[in-house]
BATI-667851 format. One record per residue (C-alpha): residue in three letters; x, y, z; residue number from 1. Coordinates in steps of 0.001 Angstrom, whole numbers. Example, Ala and Ser with C-alpha at 12.3 -4.5 7.8 and 13.67 -1.06 7.14 Angstrom:
<site rest="ALA" x="12300" y="-4500" z="7800" nr="1"/>
<site rest="SER" x="13670" y="-1060" z="7140" nr="2"/>
This chain:
<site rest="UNK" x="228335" y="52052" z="-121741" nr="1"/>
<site rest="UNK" x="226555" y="50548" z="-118609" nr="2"/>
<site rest="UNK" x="223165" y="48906" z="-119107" nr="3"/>
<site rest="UNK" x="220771" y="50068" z="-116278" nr="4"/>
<site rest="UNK" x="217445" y="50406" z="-117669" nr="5"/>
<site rest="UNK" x="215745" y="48177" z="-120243" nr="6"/>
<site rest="UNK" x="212185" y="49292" z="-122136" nr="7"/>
<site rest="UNK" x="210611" y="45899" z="-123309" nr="8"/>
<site rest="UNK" x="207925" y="46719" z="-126210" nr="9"/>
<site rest="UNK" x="205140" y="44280" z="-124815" nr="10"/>
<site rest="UNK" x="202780" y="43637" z="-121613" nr="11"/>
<site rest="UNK" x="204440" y="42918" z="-118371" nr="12"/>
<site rest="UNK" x="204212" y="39152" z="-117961" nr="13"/>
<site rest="UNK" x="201802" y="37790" z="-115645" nr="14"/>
<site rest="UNK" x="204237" y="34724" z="-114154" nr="15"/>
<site rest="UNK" x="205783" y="34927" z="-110877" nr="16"/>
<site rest="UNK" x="208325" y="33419" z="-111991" nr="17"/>
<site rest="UNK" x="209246" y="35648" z="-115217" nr="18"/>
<site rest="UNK" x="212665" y="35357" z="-116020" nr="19"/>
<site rest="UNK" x="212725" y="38918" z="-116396" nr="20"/>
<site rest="UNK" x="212610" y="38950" z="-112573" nr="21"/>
<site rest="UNK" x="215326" y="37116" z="-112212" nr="22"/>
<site rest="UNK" x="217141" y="39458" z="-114651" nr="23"/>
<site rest="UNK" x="216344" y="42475" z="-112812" nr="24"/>
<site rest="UNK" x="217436" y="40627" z="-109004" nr="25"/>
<site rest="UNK" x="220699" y="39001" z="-110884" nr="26"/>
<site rest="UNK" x="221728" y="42150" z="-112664" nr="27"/>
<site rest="UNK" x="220246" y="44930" z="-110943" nr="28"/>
<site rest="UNK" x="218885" y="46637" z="-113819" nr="29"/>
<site rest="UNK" x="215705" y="48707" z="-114422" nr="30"/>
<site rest="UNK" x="213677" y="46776" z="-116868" nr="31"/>
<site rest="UNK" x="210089" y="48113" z="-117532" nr="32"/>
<site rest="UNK" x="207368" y="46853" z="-120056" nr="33"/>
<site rest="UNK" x="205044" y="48689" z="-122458" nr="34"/>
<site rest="UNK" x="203171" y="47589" z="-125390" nr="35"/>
<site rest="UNK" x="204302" y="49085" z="-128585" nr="36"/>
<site rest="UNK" x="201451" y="48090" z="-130781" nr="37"/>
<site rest="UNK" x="198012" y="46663" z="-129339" nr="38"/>
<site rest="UNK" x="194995" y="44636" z="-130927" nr="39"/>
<site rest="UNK" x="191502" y="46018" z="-131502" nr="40"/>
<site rest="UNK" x="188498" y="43519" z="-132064" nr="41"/>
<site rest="UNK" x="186538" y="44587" z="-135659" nr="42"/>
<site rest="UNK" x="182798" y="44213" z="-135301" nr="43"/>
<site rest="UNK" x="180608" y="41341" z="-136409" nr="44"/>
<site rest="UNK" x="179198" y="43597" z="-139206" nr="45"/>
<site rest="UNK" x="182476" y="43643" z="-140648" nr="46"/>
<site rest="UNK" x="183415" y="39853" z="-140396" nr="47"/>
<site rest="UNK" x="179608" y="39328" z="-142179" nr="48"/>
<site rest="UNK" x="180923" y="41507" z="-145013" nr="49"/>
<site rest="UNK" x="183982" y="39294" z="-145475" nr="50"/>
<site rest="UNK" x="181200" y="37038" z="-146259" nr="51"/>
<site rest="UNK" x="181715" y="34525" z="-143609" nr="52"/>
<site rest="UNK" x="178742" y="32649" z="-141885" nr="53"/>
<site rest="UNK" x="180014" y="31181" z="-139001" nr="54"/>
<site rest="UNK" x="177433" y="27984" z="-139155" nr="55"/>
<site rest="UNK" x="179188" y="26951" z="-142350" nr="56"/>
<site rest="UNK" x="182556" y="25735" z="-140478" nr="57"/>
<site rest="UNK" x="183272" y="22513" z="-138387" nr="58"/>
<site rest="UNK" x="186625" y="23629" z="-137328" nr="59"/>
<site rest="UNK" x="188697" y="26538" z="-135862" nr="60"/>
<site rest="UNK" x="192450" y="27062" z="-136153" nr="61"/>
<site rest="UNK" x="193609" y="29418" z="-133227" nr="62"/>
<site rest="UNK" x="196990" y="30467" z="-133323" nr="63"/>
<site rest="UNK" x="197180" y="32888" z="-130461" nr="64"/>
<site rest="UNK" x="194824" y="33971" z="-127230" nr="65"/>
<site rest="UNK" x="193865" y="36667" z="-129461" nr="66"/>
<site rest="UNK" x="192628" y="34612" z="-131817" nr="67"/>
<site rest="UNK" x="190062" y="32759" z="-128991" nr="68"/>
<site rest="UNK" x="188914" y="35793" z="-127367" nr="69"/>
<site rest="UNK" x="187704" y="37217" z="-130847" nr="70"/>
<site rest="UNK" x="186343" y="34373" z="-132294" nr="71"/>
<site rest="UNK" x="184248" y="33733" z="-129815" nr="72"/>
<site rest="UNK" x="183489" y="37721" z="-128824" nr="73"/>
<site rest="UNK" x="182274" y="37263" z="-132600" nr="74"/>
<site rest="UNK" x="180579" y="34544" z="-132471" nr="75"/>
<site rest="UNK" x="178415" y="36308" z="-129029" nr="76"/>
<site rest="UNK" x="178161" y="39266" z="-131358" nr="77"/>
<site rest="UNK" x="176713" y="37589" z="-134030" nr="78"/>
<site rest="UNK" x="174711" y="35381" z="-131782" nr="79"/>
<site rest="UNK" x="175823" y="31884" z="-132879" nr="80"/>
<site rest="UNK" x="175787" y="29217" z="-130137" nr="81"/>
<site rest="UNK" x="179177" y="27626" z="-131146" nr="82"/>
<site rest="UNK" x="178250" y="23783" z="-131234" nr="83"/>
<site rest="UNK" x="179804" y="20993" z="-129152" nr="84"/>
<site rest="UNK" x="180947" y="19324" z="-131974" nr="85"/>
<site rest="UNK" x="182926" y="21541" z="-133312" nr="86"/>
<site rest="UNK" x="186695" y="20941" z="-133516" nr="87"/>
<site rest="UNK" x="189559" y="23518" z="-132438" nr="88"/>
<site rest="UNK" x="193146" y="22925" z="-133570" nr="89"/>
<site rest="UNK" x="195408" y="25198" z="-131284" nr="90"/>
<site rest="UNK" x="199101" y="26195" z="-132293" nr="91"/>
<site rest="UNK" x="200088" y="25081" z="-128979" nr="92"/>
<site rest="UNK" x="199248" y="23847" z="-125683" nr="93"/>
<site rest="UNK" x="199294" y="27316" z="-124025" nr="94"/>
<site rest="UNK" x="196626" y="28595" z="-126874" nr="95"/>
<site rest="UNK" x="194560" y="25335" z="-125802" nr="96"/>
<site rest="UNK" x="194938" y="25833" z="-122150" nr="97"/>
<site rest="UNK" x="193260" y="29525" z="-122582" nr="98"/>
<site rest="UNK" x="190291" y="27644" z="-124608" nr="99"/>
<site rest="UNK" x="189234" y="26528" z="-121494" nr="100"/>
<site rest="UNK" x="187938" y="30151" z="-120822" nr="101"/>
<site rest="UNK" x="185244" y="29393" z="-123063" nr="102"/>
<site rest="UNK" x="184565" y="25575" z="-123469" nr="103"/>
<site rest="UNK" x="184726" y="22441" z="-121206" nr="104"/>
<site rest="UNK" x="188044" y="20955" z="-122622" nr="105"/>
<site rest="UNK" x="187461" y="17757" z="-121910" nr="106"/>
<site rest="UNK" x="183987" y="17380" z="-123958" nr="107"/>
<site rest="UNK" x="185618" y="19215" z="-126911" nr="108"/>
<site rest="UNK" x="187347" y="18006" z="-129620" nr="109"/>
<site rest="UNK" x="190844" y="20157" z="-129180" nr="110"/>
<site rest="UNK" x="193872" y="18941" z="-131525" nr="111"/>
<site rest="UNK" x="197051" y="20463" z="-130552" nr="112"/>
<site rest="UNK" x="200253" y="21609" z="-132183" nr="113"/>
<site rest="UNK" x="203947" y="21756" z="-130650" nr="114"/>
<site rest="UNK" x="204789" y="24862" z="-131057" nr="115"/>
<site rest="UNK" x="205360" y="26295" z="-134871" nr="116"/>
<site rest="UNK" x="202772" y="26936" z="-136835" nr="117"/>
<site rest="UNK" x="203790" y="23915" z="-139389" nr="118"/>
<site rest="UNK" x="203666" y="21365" z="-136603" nr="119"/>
<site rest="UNK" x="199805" y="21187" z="-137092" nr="120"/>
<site rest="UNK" x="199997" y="20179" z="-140671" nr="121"/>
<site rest="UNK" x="199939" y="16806" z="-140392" nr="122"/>
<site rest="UNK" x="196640" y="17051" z="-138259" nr="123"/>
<site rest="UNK" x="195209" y="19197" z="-141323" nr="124"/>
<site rest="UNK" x="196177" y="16216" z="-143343" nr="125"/>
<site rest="UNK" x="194361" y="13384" z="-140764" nr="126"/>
<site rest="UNK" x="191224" y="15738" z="-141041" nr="127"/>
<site rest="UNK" x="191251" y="17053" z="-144638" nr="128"/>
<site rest="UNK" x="187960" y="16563" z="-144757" nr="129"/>
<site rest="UNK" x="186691" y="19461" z="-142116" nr="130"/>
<site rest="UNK" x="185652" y="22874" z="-143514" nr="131"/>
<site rest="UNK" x="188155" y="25174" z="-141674" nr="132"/>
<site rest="UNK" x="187778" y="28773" z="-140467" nr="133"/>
<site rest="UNK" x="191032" y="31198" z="-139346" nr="134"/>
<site rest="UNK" x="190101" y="33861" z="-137305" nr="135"/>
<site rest="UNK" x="192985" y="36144" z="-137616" nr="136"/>
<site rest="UNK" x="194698" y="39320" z="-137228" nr="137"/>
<site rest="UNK" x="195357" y="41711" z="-140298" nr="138"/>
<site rest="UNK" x="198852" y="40799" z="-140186" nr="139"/>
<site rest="UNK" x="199443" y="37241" z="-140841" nr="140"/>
<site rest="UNK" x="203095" y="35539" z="-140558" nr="141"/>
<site rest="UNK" x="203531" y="34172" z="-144097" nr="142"/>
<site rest="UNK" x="204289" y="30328" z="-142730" nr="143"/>
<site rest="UNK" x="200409" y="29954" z="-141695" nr="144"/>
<site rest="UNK" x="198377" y="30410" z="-145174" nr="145"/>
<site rest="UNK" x="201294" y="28215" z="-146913" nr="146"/>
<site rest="UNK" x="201444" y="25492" z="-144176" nr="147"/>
<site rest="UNK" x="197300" y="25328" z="-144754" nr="148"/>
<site rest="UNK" x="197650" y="25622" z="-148752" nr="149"/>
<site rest="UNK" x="200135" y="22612" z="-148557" nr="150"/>
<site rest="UNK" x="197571" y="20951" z="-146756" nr="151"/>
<site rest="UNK" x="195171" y="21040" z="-149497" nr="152"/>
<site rest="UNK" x="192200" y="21602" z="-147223" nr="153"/>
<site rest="UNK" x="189035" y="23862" z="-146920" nr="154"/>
<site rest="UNK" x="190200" y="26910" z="-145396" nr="155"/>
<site rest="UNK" x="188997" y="30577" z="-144682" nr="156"/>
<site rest="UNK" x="190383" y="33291" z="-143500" nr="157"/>
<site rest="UNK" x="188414" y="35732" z="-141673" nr="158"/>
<site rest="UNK" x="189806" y="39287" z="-139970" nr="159"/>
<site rest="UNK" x="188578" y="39452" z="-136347" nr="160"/>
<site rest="UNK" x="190998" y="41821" z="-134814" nr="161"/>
<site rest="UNK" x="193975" y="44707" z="-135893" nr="162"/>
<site rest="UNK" x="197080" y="45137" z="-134916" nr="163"/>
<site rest="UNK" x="196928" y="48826" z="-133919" nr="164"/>
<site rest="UNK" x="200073" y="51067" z="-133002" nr="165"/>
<site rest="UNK" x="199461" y="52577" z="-129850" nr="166"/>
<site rest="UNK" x="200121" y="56071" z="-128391" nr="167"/>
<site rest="UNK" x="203835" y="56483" z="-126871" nr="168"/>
<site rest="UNK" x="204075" y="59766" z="-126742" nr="169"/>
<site rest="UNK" x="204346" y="60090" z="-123206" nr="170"/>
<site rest="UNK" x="207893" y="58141" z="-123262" nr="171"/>
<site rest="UNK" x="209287" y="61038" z="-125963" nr="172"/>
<site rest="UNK" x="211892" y="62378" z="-122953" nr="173"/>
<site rest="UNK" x="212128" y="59557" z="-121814" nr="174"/>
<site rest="UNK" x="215910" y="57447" z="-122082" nr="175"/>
<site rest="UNK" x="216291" y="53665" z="-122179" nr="176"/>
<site rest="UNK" x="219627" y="52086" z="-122444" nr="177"/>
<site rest="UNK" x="218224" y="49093" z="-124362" nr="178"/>
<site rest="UNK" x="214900" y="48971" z="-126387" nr="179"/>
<site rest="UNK" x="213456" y="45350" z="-126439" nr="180"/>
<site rest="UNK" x="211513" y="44124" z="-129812" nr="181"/>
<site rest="UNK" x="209473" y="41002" z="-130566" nr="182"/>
<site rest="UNK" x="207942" y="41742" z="-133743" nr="183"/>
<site rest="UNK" x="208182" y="44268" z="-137292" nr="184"/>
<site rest="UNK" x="205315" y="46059" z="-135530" nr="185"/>
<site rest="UNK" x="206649" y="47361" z="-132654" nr="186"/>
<site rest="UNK" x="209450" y="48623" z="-135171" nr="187"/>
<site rest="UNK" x="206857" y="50374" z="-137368" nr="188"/>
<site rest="UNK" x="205311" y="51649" z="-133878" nr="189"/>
<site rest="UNK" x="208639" y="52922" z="-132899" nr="190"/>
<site rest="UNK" x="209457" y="55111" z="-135919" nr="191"/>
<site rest="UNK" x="205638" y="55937" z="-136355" nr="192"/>
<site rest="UNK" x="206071" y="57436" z="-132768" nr="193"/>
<site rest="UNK" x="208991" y="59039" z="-132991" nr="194"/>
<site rest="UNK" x="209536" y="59941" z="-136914" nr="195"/>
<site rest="UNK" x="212861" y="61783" z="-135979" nr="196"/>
<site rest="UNK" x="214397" y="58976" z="-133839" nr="197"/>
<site rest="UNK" x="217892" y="58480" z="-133321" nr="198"/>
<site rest="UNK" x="219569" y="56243" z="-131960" nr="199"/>
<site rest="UNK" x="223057" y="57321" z="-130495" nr="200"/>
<site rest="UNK" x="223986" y="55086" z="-127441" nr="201"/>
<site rest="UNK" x="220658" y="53177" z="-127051" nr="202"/>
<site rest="UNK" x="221198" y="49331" z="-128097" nr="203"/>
<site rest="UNK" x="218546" y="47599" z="-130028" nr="204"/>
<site rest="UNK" x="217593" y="43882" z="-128992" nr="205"/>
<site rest="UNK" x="215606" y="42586" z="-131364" nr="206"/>
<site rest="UNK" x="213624" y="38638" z="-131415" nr="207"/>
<site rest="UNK" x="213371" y="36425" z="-134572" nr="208"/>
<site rest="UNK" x="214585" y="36995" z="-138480" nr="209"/>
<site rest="UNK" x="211269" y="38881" z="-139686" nr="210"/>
<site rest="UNK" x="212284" y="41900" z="-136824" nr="211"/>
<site rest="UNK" x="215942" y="41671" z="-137195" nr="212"/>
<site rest="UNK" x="215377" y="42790" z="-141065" nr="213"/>
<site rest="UNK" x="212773" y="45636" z="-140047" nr="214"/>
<site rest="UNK" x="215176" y="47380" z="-137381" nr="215"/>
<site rest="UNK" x="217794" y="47129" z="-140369" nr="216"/>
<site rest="UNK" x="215474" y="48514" z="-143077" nr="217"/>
<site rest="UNK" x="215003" y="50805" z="-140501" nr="218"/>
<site rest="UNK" x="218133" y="51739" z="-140134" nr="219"/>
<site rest="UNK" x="219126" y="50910" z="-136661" nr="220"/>
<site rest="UNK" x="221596" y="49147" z="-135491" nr="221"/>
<site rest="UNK" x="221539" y="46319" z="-133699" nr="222"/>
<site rest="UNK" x="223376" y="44632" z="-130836" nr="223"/>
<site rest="UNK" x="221333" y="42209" z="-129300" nr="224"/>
<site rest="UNK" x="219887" y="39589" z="-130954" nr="225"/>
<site rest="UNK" x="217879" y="36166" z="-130586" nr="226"/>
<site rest="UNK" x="217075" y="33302" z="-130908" nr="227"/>
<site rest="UNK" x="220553" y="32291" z="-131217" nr="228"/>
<site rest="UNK" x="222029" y="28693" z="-130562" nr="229"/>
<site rest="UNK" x="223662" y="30482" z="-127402" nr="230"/>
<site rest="UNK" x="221163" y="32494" z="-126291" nr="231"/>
<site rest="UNK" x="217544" y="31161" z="-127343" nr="232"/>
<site rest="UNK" x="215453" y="33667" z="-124843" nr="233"/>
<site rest="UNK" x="215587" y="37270" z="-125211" nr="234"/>
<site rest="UNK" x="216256" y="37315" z="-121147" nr="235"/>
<site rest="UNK" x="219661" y="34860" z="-121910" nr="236"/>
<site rest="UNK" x="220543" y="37418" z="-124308" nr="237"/>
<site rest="UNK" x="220050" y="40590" z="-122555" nr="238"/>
<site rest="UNK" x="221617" y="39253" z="-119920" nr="239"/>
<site rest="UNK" x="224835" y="37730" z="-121667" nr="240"/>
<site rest="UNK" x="225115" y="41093" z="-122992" nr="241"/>
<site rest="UNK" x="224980" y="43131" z="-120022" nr="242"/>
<site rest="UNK" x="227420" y="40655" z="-118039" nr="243"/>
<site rest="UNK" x="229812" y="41393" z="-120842" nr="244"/>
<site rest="UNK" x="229321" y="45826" z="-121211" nr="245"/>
<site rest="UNK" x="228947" y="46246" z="-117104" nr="246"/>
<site rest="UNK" x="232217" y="43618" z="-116273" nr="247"/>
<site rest="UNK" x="234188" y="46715" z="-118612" nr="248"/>
């Protein structure tokens, strides 16, 4: 069957030059964008009862924009003047780009990764020495607290925001040729949503190993999937696909 319309589970990007633009001019498909899950901020009462006093760290590890907005709504909550010397080591450059929203990057002390989590360890190693705070989400990919472990420094983790599934029962008539995923999550949010789901002709694309093996505990089947050494983007795989089903 034709593709013609496309449902990607997350927020419409931001970029003018998305490549899902260029997907939608190139193929002339319908592709349309709506968060499956969302994140909710917890409140600075309940980051005091994980017992964590934010004057007690000299570093932050910030693995998403998430991650910087709530540490430092926190830290406003809770009144603490985060000081200049402390030291922020960013999963990547785009993470440390959006620190900028809240301190003067070039008077900071900002260490950056290259992309994967694990790329940072060997800064954790240089400055095993720093007393290290995580502000994180209540789901945590696996890789981060054993890349820190192995590091063998000072670490704590501290819950500053949910992942919450959010409301999509407005799209329950509603008919998508392909459903886009990114994460477990937006699985969970799917069959949460719609207990008595079935899939029939829609074609599930799914992004990285962690949701290809929720959408098949899940049941569903899938037939689109990246990153693959053909198609690393989930836009070079959608499209690859629908060049091949809309050619038939």
């Amino acid at each position: 069957m034709k593709v013609k319309t496309i449902l990607v589970s997350q927020p419409e990007p931001k970029m003018e030059n998305s490549p899902y633009l260029k997907l939608i001019e190139k193929e002339k498909v319908k592709v349309d964008f709506r968060p499956f899950i969302h994140v909710e901020g917890v409140d600075a009462k309940s980051v005091r009862q994980q017992k964590i006093d934010l004057s007690k760290y000299t570093a932050i590890i910030l693995t998403s924009r998430n991650s910087v907005d709530h540490f430092f709504r926190i830290a406003d909550e809770m009144r603490f003047k985060v000081p200049d010397t402390m030291k922020y080591f960013c999963q990547s450059e785009a993470v440390a780009y959006y620190l900028q929203k809240y301190v003067v990057y070039r008077k900071r002390k900002i260490y950056v990764g290259k992309r994967n989590f694990v790329d940072l360890q060997p800064l954790f190693k240089k400055y095993k020495d720093e007393v290290y705070l995580l502000p994180s989400s209540d789901v945590l990919k696996p890789q981060v607290p054993e890349t820190l472990d192995a590091a063998g420094i000072n670490w704590t983790r501290g819950i500053f925001y949910k992942t919450v599934i959010s409301d999509l029962s407005d799209l329950r008539d509603v008919y998508y040729d392909i459903l886009v995923f990114f994460s477990p999550s937006g699985i969970e949010s799917l069959l949460k949503n719609f207990p008595d789901f079935e899939q029939n002709n829609t074609r599930i694309a799914v992004f990285g190993n962690s949701t290809v093996n929720a959408a098949t505990d899940a049941g569903l089947r899938i037939d689109i999937q990246a990153p693959t050494p053909e198609t690393p983007s989930m836009t070079m795989a959608l499209q690859k696909y629908i060049n091949e089903v809309n050619k038939k």
